[in-house]
N, C-alpha and C positions, 0 to 999 in steps of 0.2 A: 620418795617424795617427803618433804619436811614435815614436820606437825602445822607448822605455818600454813606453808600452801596447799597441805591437805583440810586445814580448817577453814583455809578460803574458797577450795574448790567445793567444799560439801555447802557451806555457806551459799554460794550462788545458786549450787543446785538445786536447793530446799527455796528457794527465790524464784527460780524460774517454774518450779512446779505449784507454788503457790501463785504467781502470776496466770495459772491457764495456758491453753494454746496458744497457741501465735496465730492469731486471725489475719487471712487474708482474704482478695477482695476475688469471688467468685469467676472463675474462666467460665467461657462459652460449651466447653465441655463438662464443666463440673457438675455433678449433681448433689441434691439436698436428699437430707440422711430420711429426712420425712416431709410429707407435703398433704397438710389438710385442705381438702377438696371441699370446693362449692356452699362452707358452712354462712348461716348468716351472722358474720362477725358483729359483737358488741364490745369495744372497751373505752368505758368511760373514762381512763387514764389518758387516752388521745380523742376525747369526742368523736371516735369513728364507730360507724354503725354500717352494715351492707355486705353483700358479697362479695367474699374474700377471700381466697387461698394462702395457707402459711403455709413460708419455708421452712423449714429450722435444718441445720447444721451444725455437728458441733456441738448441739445439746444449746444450742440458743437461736432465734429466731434471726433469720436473715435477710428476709423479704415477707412482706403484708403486701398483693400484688391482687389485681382482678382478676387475673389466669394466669397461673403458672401449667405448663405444659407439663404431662402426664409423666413425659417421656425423661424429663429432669430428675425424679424424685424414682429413688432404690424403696420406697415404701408410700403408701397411699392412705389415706383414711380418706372414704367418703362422706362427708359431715353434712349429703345435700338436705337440706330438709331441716336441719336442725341448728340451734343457738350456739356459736362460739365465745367461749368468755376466758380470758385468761382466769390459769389455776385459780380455784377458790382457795381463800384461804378463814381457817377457822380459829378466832381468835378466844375462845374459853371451847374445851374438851378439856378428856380425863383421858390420856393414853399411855398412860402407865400402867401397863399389867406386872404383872407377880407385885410391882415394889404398893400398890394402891389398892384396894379392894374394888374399887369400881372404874379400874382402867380398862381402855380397849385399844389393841391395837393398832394404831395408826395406818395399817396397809391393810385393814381389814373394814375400815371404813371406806375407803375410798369405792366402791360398787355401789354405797348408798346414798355415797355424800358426792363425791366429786372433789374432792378436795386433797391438792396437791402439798398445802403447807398446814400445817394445824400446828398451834399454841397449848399446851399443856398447862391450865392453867391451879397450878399449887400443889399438884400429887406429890411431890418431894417438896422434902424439908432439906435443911443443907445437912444432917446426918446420911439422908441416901439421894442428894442427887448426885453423886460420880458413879451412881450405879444405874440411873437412870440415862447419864450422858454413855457411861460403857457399854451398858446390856442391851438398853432399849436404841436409843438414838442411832449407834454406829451400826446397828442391824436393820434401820428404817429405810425404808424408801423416800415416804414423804418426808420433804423437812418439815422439821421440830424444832419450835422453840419452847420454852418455858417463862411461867411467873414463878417464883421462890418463892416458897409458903415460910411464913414466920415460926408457924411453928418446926421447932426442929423434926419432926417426925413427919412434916407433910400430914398426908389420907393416909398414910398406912394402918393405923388405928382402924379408918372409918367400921360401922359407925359410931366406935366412941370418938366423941369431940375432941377435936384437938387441942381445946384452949380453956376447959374449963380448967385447968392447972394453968394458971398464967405463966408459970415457970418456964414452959415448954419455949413459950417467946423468947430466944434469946438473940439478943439485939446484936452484939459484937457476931456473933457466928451468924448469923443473919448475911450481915455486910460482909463479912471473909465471903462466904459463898456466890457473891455476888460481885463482890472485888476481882476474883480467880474465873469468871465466866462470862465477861461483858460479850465475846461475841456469840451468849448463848442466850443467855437471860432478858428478860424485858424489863422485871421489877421484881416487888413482893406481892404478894396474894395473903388476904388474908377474909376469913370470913367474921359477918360481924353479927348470923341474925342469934337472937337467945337464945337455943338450943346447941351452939356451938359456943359461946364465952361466955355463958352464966350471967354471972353478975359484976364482968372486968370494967364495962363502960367502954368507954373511948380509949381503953390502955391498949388493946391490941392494935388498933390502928396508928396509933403513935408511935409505938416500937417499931411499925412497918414503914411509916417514913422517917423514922431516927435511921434505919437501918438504909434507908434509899441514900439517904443525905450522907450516909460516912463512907458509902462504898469507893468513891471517887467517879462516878460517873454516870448521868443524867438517868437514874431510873424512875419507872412509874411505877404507882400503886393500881393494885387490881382490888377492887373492894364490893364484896360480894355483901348484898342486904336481901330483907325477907324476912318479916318476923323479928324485926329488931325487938328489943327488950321496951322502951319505953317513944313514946311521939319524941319527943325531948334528944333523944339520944340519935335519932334518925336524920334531927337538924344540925346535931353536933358535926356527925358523919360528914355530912353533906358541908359543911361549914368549911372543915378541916380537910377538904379535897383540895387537891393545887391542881393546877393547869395541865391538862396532859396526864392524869390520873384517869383511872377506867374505873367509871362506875357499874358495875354487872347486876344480870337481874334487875335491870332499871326499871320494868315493868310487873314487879314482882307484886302480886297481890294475895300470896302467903301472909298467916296470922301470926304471932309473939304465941308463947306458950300459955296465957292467957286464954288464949284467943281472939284479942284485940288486934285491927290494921294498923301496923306503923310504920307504911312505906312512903313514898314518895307522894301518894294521892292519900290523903285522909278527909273523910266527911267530902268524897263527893269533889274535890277542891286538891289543885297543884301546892306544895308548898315552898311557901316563896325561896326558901335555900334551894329548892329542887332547880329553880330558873335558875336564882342566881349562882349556879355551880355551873350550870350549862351555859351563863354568859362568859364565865370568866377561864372556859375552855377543858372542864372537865367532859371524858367522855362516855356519851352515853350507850351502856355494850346492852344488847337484848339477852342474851344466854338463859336461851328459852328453858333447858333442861324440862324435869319430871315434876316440878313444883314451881315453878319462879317465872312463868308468862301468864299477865292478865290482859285479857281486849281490854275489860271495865278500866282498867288501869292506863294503861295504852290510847285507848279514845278519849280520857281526861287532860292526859299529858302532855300527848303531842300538839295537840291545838291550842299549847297552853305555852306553848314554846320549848319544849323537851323532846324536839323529835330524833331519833336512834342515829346515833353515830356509824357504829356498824353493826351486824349479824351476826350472832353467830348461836351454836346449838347447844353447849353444856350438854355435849353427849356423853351415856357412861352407862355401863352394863345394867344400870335401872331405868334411867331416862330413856332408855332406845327403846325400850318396852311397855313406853305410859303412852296412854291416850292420843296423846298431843305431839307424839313422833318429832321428834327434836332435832331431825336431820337438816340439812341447812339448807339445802334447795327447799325444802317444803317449811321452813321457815322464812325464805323469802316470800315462797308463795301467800303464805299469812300477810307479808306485809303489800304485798297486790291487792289481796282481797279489803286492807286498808284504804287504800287509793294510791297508793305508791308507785312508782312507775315502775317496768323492766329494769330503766337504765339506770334509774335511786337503789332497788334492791342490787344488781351488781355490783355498782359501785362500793355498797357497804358489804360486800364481802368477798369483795377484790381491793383494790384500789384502797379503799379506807382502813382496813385492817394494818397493810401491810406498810402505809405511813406508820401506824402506832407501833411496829416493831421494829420501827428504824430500817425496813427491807425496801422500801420506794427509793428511786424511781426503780430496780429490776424485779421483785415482786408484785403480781398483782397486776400487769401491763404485758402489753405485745408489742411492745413498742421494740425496733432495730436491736438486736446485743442482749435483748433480755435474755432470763432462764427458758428454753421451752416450754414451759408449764401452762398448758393448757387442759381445759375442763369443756364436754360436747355436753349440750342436755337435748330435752324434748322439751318444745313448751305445748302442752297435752290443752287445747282449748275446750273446756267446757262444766258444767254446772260441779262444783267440791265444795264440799263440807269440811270447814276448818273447826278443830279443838285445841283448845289454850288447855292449860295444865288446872283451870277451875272449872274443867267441864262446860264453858259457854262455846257456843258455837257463833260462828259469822258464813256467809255462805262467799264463795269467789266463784269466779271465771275461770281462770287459769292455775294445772300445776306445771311445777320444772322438775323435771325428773332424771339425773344420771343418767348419762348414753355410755363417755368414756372418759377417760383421763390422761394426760399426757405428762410426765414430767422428763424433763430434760432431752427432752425429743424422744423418751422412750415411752409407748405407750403402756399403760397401766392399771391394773383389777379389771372387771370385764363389767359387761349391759348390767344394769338393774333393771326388772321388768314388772318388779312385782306392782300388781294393781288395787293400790287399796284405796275403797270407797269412802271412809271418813278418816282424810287429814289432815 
């Protein structure tokens, strides 16, 4: 064979294996690889809600059907009784172990969380994320994406700060890292409250979208506040969001080092960049984590016109351990015990997430051709006790609790059962 038509046959081949299988259309004998039974389907990506059996084949979904016969399906999951939602997905976690101090496995949440995609949001800096895309990623189950932390070192430090050295920010290596990864990366990350950039001001964040804008290709900012440095610098922030930029910890009722509030809500009162960021399509992320969810904060904002874009838990080997249990089913449930409905908290951590990682329409949906990733809960009716990360309590009706998880038609971590009394 010549070097030609050998570089053309490897050529095709590396083509046909990235195109997938060759789907065809279901014989009367075929069967499906798995078939969820009897669950009460919810996905707000098709406004369908009701009892519904999935097929999946394939490793992607091939029929949403009122009965599929038992007799079709080489695997069964009984789901009667309980809530189906396509995979959750988690758009701020820390699941960078060895390279982060406060990473956690990504396959080692899924029992708590239910969540089939999770977002790594800033563990790597672009000095080690090709060790994070080697070590961790290509050994994961769940998919992983990432936000690129500005500084070069990511968390790895944690908890010395990453940015009190503004040097660390480098803006060109920034963009290379981001240049080289677009189908990994969502954006930069970078955090802004004072005990993480001292006295830089609005320079880290700048470098974050100097570094968005050179990359060559549409990324966001993940912009973590809490305790910023001064009221003043908190409008700046908010100012200098653009459209499609993820505001985190938006509810964050964390002090400055101080001790002064200089978050989104001061004296009681929205402030007005807080709206006018959220009219002009910045979004608003909860990332409830071990410090950064306020109700007080929360009950000001939302009715103020800042209501959360999406859910998600800022979980990480401290947060999983605080009060206010940061897991994201029982982060939804906090936002129930809001007024929120079932099919608003799904949707913000299905469906709405997986728009802001460029993965919609097949993330986050059950819709024909998607990925299998599916997520069972329990929806457990009755009197809980919710804790924000300031110790206030709200009381709800309903938690959601991990049953199983499904990705890619393969089922995934096992029951969560544990029963705790204040979450």
């Amino acid at each position: 064979m010549s070097a030609l038509s050998r570089r053309c046959f490897l050529a095709g081949t590396a083509a046909a294996a990235l195109s997938g299988p060759a789907m065809a259309a279901m014989g009367p004998n075929d069967k499906f690889d798995l078939v969820i039974k009897g669950g009460d389907v919810l996905d707000p990506s098709q406004s369908l809600r009701g009892r519904r059996d999935i097929g999946i084949r394939w490793g992607v979904v091939e029929a949403v059907e009122a009965d599929i016969p038992a007799a079709r399906a080489l695997k069964t999951i009984d789901a009667s009784g309980k809530l189906v939602t396509p995979g959750l997905v988690d758009l701020h976690c820390h699941v960078y172990p060895y390279g982060s101090a406060i990473g956690i496995p990504a396959d080692e949440l899924v029992q708590f969380q239910g969540t089939t995609t999770v977002v790594s949001a800033g563990d790597a800096g672009v000095n080690n994320l090709a060790a994070l895309r080697r070590f961790i990623v290509a050994q994961t189950r769940a998919r992983m994406y990432a936000f690129l932390h500005i500084a070069n070192n990511g968390l790895s430090a944690f908890p010395v700060a990453e940015l009190y050295n503004i040097d660390n920010a480098q803006v060109e290596a920034c963009a290379m890292g981001l240049a080289e990864n677009p189908d990994f990366l969502i954006g930069v990350k970078v955090r802004m409250s004072e005990n993480v950039i001292f006295k830089h001001g609005i320079e880290p964040l700048k470098r974050g979208i100097q570094a968005c804008e050179m990359c060559g290709w549409p990324a966001r900012m993940m912009v973590h506040i809490g305790g910023v440095e001064t009221p003043q610098l908190m409008t700046d922030i908010l100012n200098l969001l653009r459209p499609g930029d993820v505001l985190t910890h938006c509810y964050s009722g964390a002090p400055n080092m101080a001790g002064a509030f200089t978050n989104i809500v001061q004296d009681g009162k929205l402030l007005p960049a807080a709206l006018a960021a959220k009219q002009r399509g910045v979004i608003f992320d909860v990332g409830h984590g071990g410090g950064s969810f306020d109700f007080t904060v929360a009950e000001v904002a939302i009715p103020a016109g800042c209501a959360p874009d999406t859910l998600s838990s800022d979980i990480h080997v401290f947060s999983g351990n605080s009060p206010g249990l940061p897991y994201l089913p029982n982060v939804m449930g906090k936002f129930m015990a809001m007024g929120f409905s079932l099919e608003q908290v799904v949707a913000m951590a299905t469906i709405a997430p997986a728009r802001i990682i460029n993965r919609a329409p097949k993330i986050g949906t059950l819709q024909i051709g998607a990925p299998g990733d599916v997520t069972i809960l329990d929806v457990v009716e009755g009197p809980v006790t919710f804790v924000d990360t300031r110790n206030n309590r709200r009381e709800g009706k309903v938690q959601l609790r991990p049953v199983q998880a499904v990705l890619n038609g393969v089922p995934f971590g096992r029951p969560y059962q544990a029963p705790f009394a204040v979450r």
